[in-house]
N, CA, C and O atoms as CSV, one atom per row, in Angstrom:
chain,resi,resn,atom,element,x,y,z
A,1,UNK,N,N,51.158,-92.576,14.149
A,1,UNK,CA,C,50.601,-92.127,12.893
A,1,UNK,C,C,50.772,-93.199,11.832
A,1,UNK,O,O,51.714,-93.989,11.772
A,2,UNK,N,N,49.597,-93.114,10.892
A,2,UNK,CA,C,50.030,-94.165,9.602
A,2,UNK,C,C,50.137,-93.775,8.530
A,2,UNK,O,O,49.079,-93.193,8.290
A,3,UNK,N,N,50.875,-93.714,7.555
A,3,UNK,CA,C,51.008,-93.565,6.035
A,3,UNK,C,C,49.837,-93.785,5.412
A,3,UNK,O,O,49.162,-94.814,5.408
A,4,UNK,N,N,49.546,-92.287,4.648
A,4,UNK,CA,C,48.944,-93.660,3.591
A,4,UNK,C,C,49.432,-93.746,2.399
A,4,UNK,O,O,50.317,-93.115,1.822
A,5,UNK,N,N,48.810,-94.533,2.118
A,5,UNK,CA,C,49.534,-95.228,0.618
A,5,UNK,C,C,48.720,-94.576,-0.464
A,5,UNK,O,O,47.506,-94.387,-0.543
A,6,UNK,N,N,49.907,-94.224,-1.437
A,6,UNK,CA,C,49.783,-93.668,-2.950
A,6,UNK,C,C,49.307,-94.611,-3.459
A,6,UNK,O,O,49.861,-95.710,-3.419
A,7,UNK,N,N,48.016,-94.369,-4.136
A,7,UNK,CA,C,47.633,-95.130,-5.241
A,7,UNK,C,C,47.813,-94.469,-6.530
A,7,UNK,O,O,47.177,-93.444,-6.773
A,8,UNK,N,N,48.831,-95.096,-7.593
A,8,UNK,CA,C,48.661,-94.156,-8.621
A,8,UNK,C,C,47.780,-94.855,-9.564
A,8,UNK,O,O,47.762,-96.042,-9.891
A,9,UNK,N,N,46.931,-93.695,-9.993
A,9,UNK,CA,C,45.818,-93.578,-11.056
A,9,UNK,C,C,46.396,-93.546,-12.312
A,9,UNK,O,O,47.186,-92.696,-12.723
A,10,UNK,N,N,45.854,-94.766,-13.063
A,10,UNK,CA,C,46.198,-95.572,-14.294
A,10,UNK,C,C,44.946,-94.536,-15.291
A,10,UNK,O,O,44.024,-94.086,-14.611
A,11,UNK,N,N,44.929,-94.202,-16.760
A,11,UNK,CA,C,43.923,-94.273,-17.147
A,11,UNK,C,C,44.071,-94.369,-18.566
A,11,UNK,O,O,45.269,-94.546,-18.787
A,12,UNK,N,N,43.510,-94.342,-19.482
A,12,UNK,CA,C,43.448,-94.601,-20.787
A,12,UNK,C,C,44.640,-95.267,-21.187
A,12,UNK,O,O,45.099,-96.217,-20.552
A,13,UNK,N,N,45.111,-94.843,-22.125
A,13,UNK,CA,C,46.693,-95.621,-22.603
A,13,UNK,C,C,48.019,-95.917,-21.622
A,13,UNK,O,O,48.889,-96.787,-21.661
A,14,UNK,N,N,47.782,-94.864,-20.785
A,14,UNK,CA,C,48.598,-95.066,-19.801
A,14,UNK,C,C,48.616,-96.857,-19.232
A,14,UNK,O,O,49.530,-97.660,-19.041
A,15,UNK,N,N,47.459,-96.912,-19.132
A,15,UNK,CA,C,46.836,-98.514,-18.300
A,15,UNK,C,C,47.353,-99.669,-18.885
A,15,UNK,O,O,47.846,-100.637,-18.307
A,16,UNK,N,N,47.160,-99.441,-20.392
A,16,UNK,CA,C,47.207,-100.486,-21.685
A,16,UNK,C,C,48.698,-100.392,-21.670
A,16,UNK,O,O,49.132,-101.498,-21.350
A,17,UNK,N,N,49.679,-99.530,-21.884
A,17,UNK,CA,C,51.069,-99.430,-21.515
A,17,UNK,C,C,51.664,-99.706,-20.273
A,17,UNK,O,O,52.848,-100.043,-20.297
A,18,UNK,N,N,51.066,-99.630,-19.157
A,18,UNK,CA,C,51.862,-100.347,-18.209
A,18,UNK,C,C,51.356,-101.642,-18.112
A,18,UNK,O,O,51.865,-102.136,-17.106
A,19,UNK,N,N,50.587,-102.465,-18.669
A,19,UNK,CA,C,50.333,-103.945,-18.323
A,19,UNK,C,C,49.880,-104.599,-19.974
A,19,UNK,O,O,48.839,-105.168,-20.300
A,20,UNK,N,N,51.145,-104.248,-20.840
A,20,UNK,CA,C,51.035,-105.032,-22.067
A,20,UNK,C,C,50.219,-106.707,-21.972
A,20,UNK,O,O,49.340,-106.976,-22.791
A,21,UNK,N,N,50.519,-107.443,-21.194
A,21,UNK,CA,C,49.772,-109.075,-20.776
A,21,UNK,C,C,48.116,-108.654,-21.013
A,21,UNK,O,O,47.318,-109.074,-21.852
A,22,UNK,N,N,47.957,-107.706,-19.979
A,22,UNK,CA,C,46.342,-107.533,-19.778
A,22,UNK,C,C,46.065,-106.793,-21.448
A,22,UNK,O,O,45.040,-107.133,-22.040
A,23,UNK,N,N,46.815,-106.018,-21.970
A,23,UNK,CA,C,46.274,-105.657,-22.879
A,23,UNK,C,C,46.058,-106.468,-24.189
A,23,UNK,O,O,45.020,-106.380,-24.845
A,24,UNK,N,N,47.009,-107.188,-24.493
A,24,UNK,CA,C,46.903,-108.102,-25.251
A,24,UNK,C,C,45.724,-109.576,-24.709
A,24,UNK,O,O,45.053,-110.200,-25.531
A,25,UNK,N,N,45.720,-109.786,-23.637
A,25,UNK,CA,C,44.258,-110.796,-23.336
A,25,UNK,C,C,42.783,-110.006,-23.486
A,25,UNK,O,O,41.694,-110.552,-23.666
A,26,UNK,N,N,43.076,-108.432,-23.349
A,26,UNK,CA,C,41.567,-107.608,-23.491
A,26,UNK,C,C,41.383,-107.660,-24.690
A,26,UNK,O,O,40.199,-107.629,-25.026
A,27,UNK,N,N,42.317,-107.748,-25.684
A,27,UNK,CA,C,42.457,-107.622,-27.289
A,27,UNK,C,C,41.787,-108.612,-27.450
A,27,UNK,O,O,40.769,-108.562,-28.139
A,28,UNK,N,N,42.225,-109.816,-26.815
A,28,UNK,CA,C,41.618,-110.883,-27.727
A,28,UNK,C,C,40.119,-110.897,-26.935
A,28,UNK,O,O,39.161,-110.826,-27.705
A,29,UNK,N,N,39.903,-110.952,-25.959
A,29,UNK,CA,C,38.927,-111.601,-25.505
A,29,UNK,C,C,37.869,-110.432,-25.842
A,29,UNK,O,O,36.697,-110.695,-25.569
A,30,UNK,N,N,38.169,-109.083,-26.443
A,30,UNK,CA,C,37.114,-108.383,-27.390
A,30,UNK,C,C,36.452,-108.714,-28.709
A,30,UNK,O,O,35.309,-108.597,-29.150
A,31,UNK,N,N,37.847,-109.267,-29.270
A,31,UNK,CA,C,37.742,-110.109,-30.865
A,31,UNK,C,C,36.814,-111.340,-30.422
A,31,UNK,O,O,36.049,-111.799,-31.270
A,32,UNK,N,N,36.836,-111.751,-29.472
A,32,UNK,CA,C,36.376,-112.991,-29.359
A,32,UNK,C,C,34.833,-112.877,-29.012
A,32,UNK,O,O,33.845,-113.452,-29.468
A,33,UNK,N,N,34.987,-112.020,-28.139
A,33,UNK,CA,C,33.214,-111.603,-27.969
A,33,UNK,C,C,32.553,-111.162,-29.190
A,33,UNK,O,O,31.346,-111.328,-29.364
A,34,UNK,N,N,33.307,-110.611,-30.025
A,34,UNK,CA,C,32.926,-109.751,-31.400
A,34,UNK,C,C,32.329,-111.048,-31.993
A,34,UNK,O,O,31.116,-111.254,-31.947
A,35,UNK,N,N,32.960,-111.680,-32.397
A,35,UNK,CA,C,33.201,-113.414,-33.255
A,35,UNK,C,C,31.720,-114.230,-32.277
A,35,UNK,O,O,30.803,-114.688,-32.959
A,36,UNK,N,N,31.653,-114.309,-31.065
A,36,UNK,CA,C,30.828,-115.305,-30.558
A,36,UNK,C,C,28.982,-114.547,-30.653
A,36,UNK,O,O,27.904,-115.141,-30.677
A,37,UNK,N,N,29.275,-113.131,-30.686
A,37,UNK,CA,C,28.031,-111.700,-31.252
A,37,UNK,C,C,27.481,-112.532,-32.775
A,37,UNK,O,O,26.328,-112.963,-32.750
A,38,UNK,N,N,28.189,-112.712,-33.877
A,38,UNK,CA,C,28.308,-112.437,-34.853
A,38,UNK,C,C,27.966,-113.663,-34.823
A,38,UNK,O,O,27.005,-113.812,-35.578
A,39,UNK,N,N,28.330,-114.822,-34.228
A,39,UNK,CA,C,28.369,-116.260,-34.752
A,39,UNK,C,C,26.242,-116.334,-34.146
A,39,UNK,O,O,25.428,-117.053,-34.724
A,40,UNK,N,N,25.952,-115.572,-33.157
A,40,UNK,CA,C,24.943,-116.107,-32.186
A,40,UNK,C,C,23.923,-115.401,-33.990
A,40,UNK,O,O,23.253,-115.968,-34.853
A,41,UNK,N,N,24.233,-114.389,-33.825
A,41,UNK,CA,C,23.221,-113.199,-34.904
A,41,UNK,C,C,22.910,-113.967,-36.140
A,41,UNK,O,O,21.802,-114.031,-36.672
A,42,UNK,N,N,24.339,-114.719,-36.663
A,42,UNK,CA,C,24.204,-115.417,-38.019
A,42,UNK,C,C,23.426,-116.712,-37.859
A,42,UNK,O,O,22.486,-116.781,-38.652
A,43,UNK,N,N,23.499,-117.285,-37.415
A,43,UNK,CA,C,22.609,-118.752,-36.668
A,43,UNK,C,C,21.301,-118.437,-36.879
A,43,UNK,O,O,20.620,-118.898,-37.795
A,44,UNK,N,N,20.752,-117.282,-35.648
A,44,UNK,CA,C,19.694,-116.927,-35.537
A,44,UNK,C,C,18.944,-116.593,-36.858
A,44,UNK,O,O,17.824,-117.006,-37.157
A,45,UNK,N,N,19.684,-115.836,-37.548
A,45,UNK,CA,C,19.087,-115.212,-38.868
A,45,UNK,C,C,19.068,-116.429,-39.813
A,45,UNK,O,O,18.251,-116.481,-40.731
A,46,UNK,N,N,20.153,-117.613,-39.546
A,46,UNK,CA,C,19.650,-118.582,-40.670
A,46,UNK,C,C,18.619,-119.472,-40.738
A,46,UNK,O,O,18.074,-119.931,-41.742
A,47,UNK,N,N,18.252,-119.809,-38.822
A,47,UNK,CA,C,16.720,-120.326,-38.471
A,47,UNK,C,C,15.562,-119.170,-38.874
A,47,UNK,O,O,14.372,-119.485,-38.888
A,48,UNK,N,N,15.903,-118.125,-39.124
A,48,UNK,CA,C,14.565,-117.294,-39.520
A,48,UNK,C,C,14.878,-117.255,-41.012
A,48,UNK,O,O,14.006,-116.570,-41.546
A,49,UNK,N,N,15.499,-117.572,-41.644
A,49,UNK,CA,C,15.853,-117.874,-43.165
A,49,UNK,C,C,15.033,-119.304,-43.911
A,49,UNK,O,O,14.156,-119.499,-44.753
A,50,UNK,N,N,15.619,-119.836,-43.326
A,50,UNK,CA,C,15.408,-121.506,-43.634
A,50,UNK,C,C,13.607,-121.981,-42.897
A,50,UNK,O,O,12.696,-122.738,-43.233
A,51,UNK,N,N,13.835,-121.140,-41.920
A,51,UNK,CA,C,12.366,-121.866,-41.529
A,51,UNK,C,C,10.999,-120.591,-41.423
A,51,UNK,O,O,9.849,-120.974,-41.205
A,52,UNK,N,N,11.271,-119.333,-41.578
A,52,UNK,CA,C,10.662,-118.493,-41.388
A,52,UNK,C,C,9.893,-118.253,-39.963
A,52,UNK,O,O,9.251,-117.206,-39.881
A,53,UNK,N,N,9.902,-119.049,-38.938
A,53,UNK,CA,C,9.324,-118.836,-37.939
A,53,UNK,C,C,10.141,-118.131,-36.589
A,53,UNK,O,O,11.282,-118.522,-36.344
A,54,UNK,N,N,9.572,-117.196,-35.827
A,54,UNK,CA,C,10.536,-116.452,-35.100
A,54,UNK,C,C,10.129,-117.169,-33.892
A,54,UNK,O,O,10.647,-116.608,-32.926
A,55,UNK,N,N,9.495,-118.066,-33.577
A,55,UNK,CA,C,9.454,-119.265,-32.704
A,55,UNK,C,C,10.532,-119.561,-32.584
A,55,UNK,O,O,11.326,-119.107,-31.761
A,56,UNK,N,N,10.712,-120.328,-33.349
A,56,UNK,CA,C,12.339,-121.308,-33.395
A,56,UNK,C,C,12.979,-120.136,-33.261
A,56,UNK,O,O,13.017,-119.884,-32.056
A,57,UNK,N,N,13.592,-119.144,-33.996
A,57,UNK,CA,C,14.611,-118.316,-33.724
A,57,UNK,C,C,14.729,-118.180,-32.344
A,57,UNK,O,O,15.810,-118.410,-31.803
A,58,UNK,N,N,13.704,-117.817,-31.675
A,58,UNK,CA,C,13.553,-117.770,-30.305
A,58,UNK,C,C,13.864,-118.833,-29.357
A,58,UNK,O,O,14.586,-118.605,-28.386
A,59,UNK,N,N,13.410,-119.873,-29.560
A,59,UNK,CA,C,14.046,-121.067,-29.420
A,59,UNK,C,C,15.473,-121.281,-29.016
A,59,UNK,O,O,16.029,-121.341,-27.919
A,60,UNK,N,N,15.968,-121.397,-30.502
A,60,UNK,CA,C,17.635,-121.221,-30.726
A,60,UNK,C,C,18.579,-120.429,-29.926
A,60,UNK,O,O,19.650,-120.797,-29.444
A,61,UNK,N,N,17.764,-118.792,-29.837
A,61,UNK,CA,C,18.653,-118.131,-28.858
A,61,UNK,C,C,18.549,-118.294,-27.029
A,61,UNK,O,O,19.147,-117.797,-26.074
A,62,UNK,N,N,17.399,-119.311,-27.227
A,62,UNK,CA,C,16.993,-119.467,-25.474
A,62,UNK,C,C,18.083,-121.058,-25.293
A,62,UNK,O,O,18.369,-121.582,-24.215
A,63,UNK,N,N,18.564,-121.593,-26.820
A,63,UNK,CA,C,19.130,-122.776,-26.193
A,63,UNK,C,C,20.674,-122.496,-26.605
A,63,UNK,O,O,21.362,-123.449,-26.972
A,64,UNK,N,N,21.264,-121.073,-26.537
A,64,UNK,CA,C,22.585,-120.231,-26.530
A,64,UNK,C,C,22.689,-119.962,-25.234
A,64,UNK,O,O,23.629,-120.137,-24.460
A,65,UNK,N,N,21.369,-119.411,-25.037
A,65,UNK,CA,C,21.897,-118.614,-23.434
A,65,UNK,C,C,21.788,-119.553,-22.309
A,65,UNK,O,O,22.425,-119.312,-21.283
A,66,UNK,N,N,21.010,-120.651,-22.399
A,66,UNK,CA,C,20.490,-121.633,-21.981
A,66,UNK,C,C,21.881,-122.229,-20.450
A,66,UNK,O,O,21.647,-122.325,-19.245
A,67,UNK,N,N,23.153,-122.492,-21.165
A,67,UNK,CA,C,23.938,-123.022,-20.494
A,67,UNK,C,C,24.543,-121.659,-19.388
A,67,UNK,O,O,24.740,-121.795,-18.180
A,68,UNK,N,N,24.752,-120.376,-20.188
A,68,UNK,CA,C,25.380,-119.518,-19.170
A,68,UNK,C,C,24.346,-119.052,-18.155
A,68,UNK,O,O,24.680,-118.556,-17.079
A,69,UNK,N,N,23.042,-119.230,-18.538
A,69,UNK,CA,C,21.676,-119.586,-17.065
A,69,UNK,C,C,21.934,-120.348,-15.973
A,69,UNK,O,O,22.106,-120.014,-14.800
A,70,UNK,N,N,21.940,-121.781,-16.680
A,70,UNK,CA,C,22.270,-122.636,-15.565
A,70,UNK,C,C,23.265,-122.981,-14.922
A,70,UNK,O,O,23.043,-123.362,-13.773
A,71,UNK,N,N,24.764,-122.976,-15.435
A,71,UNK,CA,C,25.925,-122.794,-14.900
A,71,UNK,C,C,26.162,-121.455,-14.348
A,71,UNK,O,O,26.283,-121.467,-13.123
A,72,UNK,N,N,26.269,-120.236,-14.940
A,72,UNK,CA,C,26.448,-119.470,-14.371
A,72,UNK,C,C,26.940,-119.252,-12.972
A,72,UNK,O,O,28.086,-118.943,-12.647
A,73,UNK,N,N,25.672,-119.503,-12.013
A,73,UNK,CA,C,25.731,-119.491,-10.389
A,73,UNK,C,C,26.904,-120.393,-10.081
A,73,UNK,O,O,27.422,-120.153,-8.991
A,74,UNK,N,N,27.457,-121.392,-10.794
A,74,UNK,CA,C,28.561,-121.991,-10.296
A,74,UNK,C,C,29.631,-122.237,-10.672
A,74,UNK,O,O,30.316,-123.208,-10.351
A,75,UNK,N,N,30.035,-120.934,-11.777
A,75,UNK,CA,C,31.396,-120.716,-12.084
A,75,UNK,C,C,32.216,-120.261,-10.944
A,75,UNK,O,O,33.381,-120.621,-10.775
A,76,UNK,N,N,31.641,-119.548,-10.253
A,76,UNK,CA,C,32.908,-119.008,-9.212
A,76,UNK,C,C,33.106,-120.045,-8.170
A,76,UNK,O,O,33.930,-119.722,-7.314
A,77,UNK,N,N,32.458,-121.419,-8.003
A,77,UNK,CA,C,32.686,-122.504,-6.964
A,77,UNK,C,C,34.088,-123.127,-8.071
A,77,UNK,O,O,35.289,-123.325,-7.888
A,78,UNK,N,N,33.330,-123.248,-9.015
A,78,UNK,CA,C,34.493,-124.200,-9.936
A,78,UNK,C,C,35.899,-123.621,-9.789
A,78,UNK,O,O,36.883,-124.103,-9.229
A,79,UNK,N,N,35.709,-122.223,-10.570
A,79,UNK,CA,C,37.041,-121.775,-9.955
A,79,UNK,C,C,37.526,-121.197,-8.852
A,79,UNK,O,O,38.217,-120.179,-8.812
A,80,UNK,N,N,37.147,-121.874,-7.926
A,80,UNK,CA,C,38.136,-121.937,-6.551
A,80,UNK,C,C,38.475,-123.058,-6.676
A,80,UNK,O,O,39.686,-123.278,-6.661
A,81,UNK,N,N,37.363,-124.382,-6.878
A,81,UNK,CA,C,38.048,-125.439,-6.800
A,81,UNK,C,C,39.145,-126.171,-7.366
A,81,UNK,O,O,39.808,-127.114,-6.934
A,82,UNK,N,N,39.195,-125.281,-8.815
A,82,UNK,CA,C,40.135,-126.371,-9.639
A,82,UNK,C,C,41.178,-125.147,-10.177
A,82,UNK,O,O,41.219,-123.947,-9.904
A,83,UNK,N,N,41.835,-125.824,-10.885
A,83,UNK,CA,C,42.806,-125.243,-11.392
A,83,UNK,C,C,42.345,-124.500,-12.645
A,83,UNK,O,O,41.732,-124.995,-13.591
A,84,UNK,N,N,42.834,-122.920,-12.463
A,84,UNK,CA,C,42.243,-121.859,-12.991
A,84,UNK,C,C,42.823,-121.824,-14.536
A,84,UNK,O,O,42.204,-121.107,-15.322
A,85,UNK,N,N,43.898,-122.505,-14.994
A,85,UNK,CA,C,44.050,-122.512,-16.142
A,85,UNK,C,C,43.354,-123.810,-17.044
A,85,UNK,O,O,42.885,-124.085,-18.149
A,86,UNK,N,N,43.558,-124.189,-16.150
A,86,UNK,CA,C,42.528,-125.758,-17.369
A,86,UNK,C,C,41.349,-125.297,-17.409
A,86,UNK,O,O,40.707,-125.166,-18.451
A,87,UNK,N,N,40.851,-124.935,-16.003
A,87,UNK,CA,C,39.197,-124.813,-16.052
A,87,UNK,C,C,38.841,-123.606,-17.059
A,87,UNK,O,O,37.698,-123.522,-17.508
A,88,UNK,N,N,40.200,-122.332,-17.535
A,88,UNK,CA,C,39.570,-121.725,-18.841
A,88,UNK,C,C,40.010,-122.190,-20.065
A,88,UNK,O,O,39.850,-121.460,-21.043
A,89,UNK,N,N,40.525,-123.252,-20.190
A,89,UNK,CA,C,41.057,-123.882,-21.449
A,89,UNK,C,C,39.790,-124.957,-21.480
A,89,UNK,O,O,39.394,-125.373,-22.568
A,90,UNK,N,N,39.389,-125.237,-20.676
A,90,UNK,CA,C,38.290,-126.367,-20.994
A,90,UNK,C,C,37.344,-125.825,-21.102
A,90,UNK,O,O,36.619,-126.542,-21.792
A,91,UNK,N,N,36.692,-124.676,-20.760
A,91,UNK,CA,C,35.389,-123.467,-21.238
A,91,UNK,C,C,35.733,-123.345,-22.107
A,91,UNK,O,O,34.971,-124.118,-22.687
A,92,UNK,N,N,36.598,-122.812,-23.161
A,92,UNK,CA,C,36.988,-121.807,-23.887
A,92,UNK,C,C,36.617,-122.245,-25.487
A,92,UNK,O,O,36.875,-121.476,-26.413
């Protein structure tokens, strides 16, 4: 016969209290998405400010997303290959 194994079920605060590390990196890396939202929106709105054309705005946000297009497919080669803390200190 085999055991099985207890998985205990984490959920709301419970989760955030047993793994203070993860909660404090979800903290930031929410603030940070908040901040990189806000930075893309304000840009955009100042090329439709300054130049009035939603061309360019369009533009602008195709040359934001532009890099996580083409890299994308080969973030997960990179990090196998290299060392997982530089390689997010050197994204970051």
């Amino acid at each position: 016969m085999t055991k099985k194994s207890q998985v205990q079920s984490l959920s709301g605060l419970t989760f955030f209290r047993a793994y203070p590390s993860y909660t404090r990196y979800w903290i930031a890396n929410t603030i940070s998405r908040m901040g990189d939202s806000i930075d893309s929106i304000a840009v955009m709105w100042m090329v439709l400010e300054l130049t009035g054309s939603t061309l360019l705005m369009g533009t602008v946000m195709l040359c934001n997303m532009l890099p996580n297009i083409l890299l994308g497919p080969f973030a997960g080669v990179l990090a196998d290959r290299f060392n997982r803390k530089k390689l997010m200190i050197f994204s970051d």
